[in-house]
VEXSE-293463 format. One record per residue (C-alpha): residue number from 1; residue in one letter; y, z, x. Coordinates in Angstrom, 3 decimals, decimal comma. Last residue first. Layout:
VEXSE-293463
   num   residuo          v          w          u
   NUM         A          Y          Z          X
...
//
This chain:
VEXSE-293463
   num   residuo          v          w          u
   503         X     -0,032    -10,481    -52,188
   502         X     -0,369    -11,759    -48,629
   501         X      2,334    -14,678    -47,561
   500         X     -0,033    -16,845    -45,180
   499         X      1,501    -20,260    -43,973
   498         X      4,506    -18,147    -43,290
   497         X      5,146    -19,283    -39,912
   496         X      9,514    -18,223    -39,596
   495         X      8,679    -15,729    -36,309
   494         X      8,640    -12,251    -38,615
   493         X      6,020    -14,487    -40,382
   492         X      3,487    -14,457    -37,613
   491         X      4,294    -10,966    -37,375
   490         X      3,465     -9,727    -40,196
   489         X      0,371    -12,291    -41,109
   488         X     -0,858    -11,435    -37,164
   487         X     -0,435     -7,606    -38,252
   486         X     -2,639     -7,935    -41,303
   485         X     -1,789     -7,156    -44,865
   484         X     -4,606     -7,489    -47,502
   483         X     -5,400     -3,733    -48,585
   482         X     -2,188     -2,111    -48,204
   481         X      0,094     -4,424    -50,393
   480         X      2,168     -7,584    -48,179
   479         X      5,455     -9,628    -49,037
   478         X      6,735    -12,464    -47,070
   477         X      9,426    -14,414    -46,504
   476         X     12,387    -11,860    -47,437
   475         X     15,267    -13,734    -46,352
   474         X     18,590    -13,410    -44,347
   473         X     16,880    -15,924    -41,540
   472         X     13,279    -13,833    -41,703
   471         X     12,622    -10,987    -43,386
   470         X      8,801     -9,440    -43,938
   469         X      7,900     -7,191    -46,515
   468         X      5,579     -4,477    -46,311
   467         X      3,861     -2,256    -48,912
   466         X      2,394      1,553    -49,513
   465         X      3,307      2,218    -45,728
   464         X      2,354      4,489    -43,031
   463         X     -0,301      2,780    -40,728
   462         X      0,530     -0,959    -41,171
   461         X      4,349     -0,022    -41,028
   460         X      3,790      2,282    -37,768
   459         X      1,824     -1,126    -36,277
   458         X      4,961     -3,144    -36,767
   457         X      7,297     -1,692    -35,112
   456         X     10,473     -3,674    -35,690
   455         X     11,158     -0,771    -38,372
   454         X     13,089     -0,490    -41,754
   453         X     11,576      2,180    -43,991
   452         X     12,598      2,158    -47,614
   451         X     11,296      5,613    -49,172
   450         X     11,154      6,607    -52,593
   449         X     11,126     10,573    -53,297
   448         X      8,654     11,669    -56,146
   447         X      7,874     15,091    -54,033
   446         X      4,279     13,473    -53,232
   445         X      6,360     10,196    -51,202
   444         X      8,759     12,686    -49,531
   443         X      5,275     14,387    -47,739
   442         X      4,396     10,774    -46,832
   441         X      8,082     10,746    -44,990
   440         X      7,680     14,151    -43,811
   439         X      3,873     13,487    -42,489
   438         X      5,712     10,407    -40,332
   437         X      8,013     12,341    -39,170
   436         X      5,201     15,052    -37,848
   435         X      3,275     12,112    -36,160
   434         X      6,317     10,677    -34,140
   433         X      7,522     14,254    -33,279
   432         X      3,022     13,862    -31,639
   431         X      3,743     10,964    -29,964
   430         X      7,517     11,139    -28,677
   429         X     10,394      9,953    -29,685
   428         X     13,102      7,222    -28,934
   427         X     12,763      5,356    -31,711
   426         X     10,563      6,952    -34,510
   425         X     12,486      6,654    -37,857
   424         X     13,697      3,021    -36,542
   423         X     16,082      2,507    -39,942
   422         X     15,261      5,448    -42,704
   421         X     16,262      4,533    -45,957
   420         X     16,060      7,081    -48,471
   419         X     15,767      7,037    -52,167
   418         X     15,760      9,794    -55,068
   417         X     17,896     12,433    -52,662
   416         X     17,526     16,296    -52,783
   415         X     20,561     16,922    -50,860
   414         X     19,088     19,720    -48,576
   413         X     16,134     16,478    -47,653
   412         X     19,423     14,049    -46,187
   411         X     19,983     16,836    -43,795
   410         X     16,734     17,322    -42,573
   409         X     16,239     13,741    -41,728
   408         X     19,002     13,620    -39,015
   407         X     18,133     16,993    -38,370
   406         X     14,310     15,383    -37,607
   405         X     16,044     13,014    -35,486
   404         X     17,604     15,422    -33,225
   403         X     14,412     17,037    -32,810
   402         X     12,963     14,232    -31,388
   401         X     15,760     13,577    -29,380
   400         X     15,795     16,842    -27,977
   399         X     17,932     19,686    -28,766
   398         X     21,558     20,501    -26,949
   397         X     23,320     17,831    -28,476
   396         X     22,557     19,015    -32,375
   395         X     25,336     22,042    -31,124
   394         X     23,706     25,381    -31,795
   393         X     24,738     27,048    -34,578
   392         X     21,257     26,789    -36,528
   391         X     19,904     28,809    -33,631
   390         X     17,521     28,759    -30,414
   389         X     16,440     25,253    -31,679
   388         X     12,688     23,489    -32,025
   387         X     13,059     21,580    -35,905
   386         X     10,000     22,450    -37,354
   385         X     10,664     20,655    -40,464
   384         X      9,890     23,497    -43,001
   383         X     12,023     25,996    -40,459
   382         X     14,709     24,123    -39,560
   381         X     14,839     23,577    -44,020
   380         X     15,007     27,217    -44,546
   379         X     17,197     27,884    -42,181
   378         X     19,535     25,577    -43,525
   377         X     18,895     26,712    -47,002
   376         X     19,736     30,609    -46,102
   375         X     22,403     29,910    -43,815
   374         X     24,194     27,728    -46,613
   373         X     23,428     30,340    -48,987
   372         X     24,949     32,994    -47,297
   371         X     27,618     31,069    -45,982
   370         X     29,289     30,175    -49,470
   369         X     31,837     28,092    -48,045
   368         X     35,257     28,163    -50,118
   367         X     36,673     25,415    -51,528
   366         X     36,731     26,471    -55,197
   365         X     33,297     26,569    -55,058
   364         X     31,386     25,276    -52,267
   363         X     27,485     25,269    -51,410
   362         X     26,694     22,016    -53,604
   361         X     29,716     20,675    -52,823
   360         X     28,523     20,231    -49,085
   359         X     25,950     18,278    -49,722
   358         X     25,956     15,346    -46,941
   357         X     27,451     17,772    -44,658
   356         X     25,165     20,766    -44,501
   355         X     22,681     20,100    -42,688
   354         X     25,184     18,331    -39,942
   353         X     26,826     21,870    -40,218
   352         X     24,085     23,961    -39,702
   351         X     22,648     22,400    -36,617
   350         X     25,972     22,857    -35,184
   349         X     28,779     20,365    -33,554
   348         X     28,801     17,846    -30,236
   347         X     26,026     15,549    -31,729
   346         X     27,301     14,633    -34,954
   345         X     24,223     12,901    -36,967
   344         X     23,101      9,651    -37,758
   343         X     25,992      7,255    -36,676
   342         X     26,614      7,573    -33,169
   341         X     23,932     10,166    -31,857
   340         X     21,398      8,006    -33,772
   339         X     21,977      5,126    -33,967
   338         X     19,017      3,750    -36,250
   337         X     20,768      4,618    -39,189
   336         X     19,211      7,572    -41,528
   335         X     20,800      6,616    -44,901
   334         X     20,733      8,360    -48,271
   333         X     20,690      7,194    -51,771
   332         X     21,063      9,927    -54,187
   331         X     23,590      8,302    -56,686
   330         X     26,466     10,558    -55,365
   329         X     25,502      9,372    -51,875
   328         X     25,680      6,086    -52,401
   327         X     29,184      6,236    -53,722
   326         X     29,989      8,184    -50,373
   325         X     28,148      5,575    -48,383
   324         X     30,699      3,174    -50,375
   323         X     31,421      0,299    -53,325
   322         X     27,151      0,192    -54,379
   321         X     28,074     -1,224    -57,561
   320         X     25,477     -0,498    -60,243
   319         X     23,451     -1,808    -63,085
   318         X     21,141      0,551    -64,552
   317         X     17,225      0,256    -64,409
   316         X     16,574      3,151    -62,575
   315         X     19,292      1,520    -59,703
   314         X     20,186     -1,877    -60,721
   313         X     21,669     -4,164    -57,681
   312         X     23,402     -7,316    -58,351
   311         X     23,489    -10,635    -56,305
   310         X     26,713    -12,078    -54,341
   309         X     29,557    -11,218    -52,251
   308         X     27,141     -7,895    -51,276
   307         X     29,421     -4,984    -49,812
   306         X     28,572     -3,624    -46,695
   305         X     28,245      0,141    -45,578
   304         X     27,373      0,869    -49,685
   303         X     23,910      2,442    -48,443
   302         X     21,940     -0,317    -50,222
   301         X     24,129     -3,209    -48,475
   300         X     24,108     -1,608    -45,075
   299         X     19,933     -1,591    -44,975
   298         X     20,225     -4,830    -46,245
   297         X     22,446     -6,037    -43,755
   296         X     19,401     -4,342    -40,786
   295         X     17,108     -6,446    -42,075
   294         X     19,156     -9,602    -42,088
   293         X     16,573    -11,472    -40,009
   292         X     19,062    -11,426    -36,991
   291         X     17,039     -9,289    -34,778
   290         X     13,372    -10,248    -36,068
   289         X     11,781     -8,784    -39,259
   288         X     10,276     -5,823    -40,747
   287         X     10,474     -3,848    -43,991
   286         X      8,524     -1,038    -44,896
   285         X      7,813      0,137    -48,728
   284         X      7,196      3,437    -48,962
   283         X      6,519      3,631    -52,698
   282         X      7,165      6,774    -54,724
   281         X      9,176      4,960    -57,232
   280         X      9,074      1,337    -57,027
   279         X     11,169     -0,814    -55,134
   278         X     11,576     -4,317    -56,007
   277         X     13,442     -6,915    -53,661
   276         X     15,344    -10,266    -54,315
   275         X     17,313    -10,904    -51,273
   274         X     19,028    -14,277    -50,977
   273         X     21,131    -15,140    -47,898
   272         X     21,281    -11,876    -45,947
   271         X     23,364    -11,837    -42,685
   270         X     26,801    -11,833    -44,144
   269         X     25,848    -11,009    -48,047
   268         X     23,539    -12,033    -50,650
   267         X     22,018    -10,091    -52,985
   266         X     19,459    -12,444    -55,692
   265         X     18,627     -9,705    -57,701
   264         X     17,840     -6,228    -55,592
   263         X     16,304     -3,706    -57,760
   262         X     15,743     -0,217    -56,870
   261         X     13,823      2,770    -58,659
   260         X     11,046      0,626    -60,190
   259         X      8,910      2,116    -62,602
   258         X      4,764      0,661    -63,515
   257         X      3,708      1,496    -59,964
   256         X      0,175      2,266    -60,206
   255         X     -1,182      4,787    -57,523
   254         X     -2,788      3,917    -53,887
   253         X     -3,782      6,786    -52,048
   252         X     -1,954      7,282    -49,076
   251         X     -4,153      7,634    -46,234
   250         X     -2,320     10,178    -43,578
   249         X     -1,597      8,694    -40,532
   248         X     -3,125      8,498    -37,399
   247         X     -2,003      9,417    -33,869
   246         X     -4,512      8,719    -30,884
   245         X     -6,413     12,087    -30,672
   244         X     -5,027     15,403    -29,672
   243         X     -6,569     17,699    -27,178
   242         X     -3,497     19,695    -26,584
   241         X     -1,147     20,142    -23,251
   240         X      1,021     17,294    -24,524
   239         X      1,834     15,181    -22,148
   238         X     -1,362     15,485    -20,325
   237         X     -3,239     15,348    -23,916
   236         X     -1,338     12,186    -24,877
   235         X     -2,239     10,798    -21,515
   234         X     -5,632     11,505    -21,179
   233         X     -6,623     10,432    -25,024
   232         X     -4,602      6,576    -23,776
   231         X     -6,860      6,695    -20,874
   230         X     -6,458      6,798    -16,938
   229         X     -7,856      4,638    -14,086
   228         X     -6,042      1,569    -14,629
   227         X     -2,583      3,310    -14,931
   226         X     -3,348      4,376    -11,363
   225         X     -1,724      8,024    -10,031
   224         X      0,738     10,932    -11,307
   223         X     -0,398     13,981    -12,877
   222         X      1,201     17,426    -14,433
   221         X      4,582     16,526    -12,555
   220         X      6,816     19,250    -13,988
   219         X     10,134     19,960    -16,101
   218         X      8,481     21,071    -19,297
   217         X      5,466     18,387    -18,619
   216         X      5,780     15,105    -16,615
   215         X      3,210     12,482    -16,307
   214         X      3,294      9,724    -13,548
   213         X      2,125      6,257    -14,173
   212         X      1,285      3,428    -11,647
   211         X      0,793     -0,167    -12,806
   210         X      2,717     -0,457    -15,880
   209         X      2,400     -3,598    -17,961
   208         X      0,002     -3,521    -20,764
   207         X     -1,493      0,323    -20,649
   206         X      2,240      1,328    -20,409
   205         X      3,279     -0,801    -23,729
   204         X      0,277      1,247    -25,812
   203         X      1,844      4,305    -24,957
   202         X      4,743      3,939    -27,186
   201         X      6,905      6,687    -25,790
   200         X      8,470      4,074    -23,477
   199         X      9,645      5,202    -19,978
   198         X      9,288      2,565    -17,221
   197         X     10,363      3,002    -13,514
   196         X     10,280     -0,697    -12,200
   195         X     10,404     -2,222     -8,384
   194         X     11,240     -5,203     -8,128
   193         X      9,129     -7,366     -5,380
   192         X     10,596    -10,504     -7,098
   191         X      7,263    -10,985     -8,897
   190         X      7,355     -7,885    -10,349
   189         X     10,774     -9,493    -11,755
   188         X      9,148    -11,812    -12,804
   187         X      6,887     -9,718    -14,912
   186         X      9,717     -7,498    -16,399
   185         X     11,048    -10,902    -17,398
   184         X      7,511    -11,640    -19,777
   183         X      7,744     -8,555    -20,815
   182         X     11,324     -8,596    -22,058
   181         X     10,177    -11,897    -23,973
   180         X      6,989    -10,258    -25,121
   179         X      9,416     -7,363    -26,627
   178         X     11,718     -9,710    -28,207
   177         X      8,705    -11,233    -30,290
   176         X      7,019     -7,672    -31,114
   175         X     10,278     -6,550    -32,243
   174         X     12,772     -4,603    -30,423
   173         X     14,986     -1,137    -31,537
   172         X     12,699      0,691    -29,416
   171         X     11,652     -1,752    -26,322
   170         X     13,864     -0,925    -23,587
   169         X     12,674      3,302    -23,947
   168         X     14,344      3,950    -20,774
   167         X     13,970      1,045    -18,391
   166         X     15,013      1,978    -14,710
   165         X     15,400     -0,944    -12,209
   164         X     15,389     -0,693     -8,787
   163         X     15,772     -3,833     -6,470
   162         X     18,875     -4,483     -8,708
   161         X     20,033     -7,842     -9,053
   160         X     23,385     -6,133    -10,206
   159         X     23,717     -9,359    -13,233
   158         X     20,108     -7,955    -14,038
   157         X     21,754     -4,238    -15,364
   156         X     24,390     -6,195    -17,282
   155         X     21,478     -8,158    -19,093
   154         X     19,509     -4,925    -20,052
   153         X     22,293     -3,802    -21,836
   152         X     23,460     -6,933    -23,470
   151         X     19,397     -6,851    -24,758
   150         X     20,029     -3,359    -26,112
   149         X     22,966     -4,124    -27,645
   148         X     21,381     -7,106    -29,387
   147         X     18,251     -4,701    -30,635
   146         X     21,472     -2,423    -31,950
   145         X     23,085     -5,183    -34,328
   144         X     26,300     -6,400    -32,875
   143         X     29,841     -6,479    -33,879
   142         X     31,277     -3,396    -31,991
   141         X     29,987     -6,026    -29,140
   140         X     32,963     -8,208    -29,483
   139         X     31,454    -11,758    -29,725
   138         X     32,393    -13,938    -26,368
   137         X     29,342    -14,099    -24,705
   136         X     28,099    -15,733    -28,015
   135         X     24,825    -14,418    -28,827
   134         X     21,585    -16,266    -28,977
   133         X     19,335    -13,689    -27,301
   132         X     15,966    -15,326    -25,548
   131         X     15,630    -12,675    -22,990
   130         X     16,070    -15,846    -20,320
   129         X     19,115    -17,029    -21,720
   128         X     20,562    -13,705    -21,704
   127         X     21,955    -13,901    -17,982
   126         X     22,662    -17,763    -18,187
   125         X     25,091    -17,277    -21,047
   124         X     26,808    -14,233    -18,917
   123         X     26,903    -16,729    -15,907
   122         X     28,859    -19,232    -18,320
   121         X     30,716    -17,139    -19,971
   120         X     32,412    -15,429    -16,678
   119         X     32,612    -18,735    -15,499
   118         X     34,616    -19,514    -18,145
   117         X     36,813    -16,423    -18,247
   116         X     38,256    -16,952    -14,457
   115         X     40,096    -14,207    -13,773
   114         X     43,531    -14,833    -12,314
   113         X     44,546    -13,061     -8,906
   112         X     44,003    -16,338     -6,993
   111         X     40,349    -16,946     -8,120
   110         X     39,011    -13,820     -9,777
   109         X     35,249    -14,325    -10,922
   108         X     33,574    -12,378     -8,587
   107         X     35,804     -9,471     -9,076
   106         X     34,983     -8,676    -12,658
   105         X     31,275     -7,063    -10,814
   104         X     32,016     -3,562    -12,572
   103         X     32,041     -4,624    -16,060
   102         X     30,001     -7,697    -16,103
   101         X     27,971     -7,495    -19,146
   100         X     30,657     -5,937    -20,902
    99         X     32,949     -8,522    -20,689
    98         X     30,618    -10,958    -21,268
    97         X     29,832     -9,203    -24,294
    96         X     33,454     -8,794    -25,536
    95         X     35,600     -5,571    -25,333
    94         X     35,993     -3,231    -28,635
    93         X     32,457     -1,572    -28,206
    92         X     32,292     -0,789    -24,873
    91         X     28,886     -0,152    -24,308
    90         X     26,755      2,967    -22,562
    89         X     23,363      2,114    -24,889
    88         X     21,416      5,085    -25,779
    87         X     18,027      5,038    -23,958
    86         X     19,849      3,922    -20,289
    85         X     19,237      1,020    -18,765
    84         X     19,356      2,071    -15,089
    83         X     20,465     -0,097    -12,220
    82         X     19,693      1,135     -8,454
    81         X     20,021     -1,892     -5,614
    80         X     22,613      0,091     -2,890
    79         X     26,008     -0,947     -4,853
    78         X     24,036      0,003     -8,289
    77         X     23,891      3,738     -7,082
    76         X     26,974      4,041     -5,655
    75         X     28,911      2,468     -9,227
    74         X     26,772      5,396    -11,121
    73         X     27,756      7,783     -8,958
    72         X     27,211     10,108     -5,471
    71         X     23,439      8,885     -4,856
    70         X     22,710     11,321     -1,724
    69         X     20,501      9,219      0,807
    68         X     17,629     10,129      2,636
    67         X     16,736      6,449      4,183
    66         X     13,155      5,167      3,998
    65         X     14,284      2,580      1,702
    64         X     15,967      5,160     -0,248
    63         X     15,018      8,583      0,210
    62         X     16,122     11,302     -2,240
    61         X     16,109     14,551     -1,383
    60         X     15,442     17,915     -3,507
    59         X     17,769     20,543     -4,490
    58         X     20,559     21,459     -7,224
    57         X     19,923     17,699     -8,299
    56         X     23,329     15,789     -9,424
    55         X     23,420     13,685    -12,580
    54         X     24,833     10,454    -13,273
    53         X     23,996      8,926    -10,099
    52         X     21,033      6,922    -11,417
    51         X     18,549      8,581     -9,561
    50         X     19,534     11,870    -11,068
    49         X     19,977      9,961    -14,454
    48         X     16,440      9,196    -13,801
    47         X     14,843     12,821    -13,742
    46         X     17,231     14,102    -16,318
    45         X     15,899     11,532    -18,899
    44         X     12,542     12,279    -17,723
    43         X     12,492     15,521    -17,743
    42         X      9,717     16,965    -20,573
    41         X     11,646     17,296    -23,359
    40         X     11,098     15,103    -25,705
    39         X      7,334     14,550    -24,376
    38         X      6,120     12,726    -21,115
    37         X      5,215      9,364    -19,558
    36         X      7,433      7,693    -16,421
    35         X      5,940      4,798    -15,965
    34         X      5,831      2,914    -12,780
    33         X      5,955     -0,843    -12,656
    32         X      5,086     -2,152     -9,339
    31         X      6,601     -5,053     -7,007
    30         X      8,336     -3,020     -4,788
    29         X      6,790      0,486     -5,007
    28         X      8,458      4,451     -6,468
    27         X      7,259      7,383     -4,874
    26         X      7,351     10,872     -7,077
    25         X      7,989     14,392     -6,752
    24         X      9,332     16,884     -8,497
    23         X     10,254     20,393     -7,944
    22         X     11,108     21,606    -11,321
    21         X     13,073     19,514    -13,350
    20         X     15,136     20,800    -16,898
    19         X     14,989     24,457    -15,971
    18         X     17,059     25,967    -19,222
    17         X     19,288     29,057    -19,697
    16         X     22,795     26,842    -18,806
    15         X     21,022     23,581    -16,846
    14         X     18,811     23,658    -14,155
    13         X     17,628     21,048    -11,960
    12         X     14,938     20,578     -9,164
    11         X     13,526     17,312     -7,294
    10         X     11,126     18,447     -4,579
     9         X     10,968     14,694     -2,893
     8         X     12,460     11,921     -5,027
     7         X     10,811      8,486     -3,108
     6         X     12,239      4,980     -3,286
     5         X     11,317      1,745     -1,946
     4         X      7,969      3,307     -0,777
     3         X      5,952      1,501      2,279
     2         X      3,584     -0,712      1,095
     1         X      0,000      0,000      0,000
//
């Protein structure tokens, strides 16, 4: 074996009451991918914002190319070959995607003090060619869906040609079609003698492209060594200190559906052409498609984000105008958005309040709090979820991301909604908070709660849902029930082949 491009030797960092790393180790190869497996929890997010530059270690060396060297920044770490894609996306929002894909390297297009915008387009065109994105390098990026995000992201971190490249969770908002493509790059970049550190919580990725794996556990290396010689059971159970199986969900037992919560008539909007959709009470109905199939619209469109220009919507067979979230709201529809720190919760205030928010009436009278009750409920509720937190008035920041998500779920449940529509329930978590929001979603099925969820992973929708429907160019192309849906049908379809439309 080679000599290591990069080695972190006796890694350690503590934050206030917590020790996030603990002595860790690990060599990194040209020409390998090496995932990085573990809970929420576990490290890895420290561990590669250390080699990033965003974080310093309290102790420990790094060796780059055989050289100890102390990674001062972000901007010091990409100038020696180190580019991390980081879970949740580090965009500006307001500035174009060009502009964004380059920020940092502006000064190889100045010519005589001017910068040179077409050559900025055309290398940023040539940058997402490859990961098969059709986006404009001059669309503002506040106007993206979050799979295109992603894809800007990972496109800014190839313009560094980075001889490190850290992937955290690359493939969560991506479909089955976008994530071949990224595979299919990762693999040149092997090629290239890159070297790779991987972190997906979908295990079944690491099996198909990582070589070497290392497992980390409450701060710790637990194992580390050939992805070849390890199984799926291993993993989970070295992540998770348990003897768990592979994660199944509950059977749902089919029931007749004779009254339909939601009806969609003929919606269109920007991004959906013409949506006609039933959704019965109790169903889970999942709904899949490419970036761009309009999935994503619709989720706007029943949560009053977007308004339709076109189609009408009856709710328990009533007409109604969806006009805003807070219209929404007041007819029981909630939203859990696939961003989450940005649009699913509020990150930098307490558990209690982001409980609270979405029904705070219910706790008020004549504008004053009644705290007792609200501590009671929201207590209440941490506790039925299992949400891990020292208090309810600790900031939602502070927990993991798979116990972020389950306040972003939690707080939706203390409204007692009829529908919810959850958009990638599972991104970003890991196997076993995957499992437990999965039981909450079949456990809002028995409490007469219909749930929409909109996922690009297509295997959770096989395994948790009553009924899938597949979007493709703004329109539903194909609908499946339980018993004749396959994942070729899904997907094939997700791709515009719809030679097979199930039942």
């Amino acid at each position: 074996m080679s000599i290591p491009l990069l080695e972190v030797v006796g890694i350690t960092k503590n934050f206030p009451g917590v020790r996030a790393l603990n002595n860790v180790s690990l060599s990194i190869y040209p020409g390998q991918v090496h995932a990085l497996v573990g809970a929420n929890g576990a490290g890895k997010s420290t561990l590669v914002k250390i080699i990033a530059g965003i974080m310093r270690p309290d102790s420990g060396v790094i060796r780059f190319q055989g050289n100890k060297t102390a990674i001062r920044n972000p901007a010091h770490a990409r100038s020696i070959g180190i580019s991390l894609v980081p879970q949740i996306p580090r965009v500006c929002r307001n500035m174009t995607v060009a502009e964004n894909v380059f920020l940092g390297g502006e000064k190889k297009f100045v010519r005589h003090g001017f910068l040179r915008w077409r050559d900025l387009s055309v290398e940023c065109s040539k940058l997402l060619k490859p990961l098969g994105v059709q986006i404009a390098p001059g669309k503002l990026v506040k106007d993206l869906s979050v799979p295109e995000i992603e894809l800007v992201e990972i496109a800014r971190a190839l313009s560094f040609k980075s001889s490190v490249l850290i992937l955290d969770e690359p493939t969560a908002a991506l479909t089955a079609a976008e994530k071949e493509r990224l595979f299919t790059i990762i693999d040149t970049l092997k090629k290239q003698s890159t070297a790779i550190i991987y972190i997906s919580h979908r295990l079944e990725e690491i099996f198909e492209i990582a070589d070497q794996y290392t497992v980390l556990r409450d701060g710790e290396v637990v194992s580390s060594g050939q992805v070849s010689k390890v199984t799926k059971d291993a993993l989970i159970t070295m992540m998770t200190g348990k003897q768990l199986s592979i994660i199944k969900h509950v059977v749902i037992e089919e029931q007749e559906q004779t009254r339909p919560v939601l009806e969609l008539r003929h919606i269109a909007a920007p991004g959906v052409k013409d949506v006609s959709l039933t959704i019965n009470r109790g169903e889970i109905l999942g709904i899949t498609g490419l970036v761009g199939s309009g999935k994503s619209t619709l989720a706007k469109v029943l949560f009053g984000l977007l308004k339709p220009h076109a189609g009408e919507i009856y709710l328990d067979g009533s007409r109604v105008t969806i006009k805003s979230p807070r219209y929404a709201m007041k007819l029981g529809i909630g939203l859990i958005p696939a961003e989450r720190l940005e649009r699913a919760i509020f990150p930098h205030r307490p558990v209690i309040e982001n409980l609270l928010m979405p029904s705070l009436e219910t706790f008020t009278k004549f504008g004053v709090i009644n705290e007792k009750k609200a501590r009671t409920t929201c207590t209440a509720m941490v506790k039925q979820l299992s949400i891990k937190t020292p208090s309810i008035f600790v900031p939602v920041m502070n927990l993991s991301g798979g116990n972020q998500q389950k306040v972003a779920i939690a707080r939706w449940l203390v409204s007692k909604p009829r529908l919810i529509v959850f958009e990638e329930p599972t991104q970003g978590i890991d196997v076993e908070v995957k499992q437990e929001v999965w039981n909450i979603i079949e456990d809002l099925r028995t409490r007469d709660v219909t749930v929409v969820v909109i996922s690009s992973d297509v295997d959770e929708l096989l395994l948790g849902c009553t009924r899938i429907v597949t979007m493709f160019d703004g329109n539903v192309v194909a609908s499946y029930s339980r018993e004749n849906v396959t994942k070729e049908a899904v997907v094939a379809a997700a791709v515009g082949d719809i030679t097979t439309t199930g039942g």
